[in-house]
C-alpha positions in Angstrom: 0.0 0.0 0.0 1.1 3.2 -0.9 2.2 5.6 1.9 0.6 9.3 1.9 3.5 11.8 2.7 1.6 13.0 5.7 1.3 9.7 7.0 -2.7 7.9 7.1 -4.9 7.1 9.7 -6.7 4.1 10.5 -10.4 3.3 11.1 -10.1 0.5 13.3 -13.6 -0.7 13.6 -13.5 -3.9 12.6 -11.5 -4.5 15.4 -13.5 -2.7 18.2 -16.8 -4.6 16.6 -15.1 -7.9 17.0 -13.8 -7.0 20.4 -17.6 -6.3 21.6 -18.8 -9.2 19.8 -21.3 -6.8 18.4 -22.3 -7.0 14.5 -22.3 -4.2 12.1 -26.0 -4.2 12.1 -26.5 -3.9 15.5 -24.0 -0.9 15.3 -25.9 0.1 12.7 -29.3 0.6 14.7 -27.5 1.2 18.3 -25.6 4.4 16.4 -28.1 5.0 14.1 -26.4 4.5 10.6 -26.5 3.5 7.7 -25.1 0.0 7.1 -23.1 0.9 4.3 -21.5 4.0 6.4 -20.1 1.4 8.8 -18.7 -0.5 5.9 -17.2 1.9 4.4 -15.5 3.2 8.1 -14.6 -1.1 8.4 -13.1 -0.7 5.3 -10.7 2.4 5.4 -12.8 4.1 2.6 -13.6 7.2 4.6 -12.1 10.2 2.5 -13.5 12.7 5.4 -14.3 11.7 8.9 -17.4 13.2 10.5 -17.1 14.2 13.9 -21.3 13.3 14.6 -20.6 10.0 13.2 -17.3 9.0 15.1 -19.0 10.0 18.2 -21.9 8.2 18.1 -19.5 4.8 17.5 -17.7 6.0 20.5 -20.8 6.2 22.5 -22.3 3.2 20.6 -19.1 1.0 21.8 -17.9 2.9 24.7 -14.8 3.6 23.9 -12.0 6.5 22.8 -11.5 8.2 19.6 -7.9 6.4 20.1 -9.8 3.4 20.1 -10.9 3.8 17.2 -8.3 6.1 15.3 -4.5 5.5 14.9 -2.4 7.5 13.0 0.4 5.8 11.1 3.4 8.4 10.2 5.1 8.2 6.6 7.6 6.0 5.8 6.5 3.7 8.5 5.6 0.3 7.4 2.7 -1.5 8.5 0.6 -4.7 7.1 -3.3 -4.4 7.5 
């Protein structure tokens, strides 16, 4: 994967979900989203993250934004 010269960050929601044995659809209604919102955040395909919707998956799974966000600097490898 190609590394962004500002670094990248990661959406690590698969992770939390699987931590919390909780499904995307119940995310989905807990959090009250869209189903294909939370795949795209699962995915990495967020372009712009939305402070409304990373709070209510905070909320939703009662955890930290640096749960949920990591921030990966340039030139640093890493294998997803």
């Amino acid at each position: 994967m190609l590394q962004d010269r500002n670094g990248r960050i990661i959406i690590k929601l698969t992770q939390l979900l699987e931590d919390r044995k909780m499904s995307k659809n119940m995310l989905s209604h807990r959090a009250e989203m869209q189903r294909d919102q939370i795949n795209h955040y699962c995915n990495n395909k967020i372009t712009r993250l939305d402070v409304d919707v990373l709070a209510r998956i905070c909320t939703t799974l009662e955890c930290s934004i640096s749960d949920l966000l990591e921030y990966v600097p340039p030139h640093e490898s890493r294998e997803d």
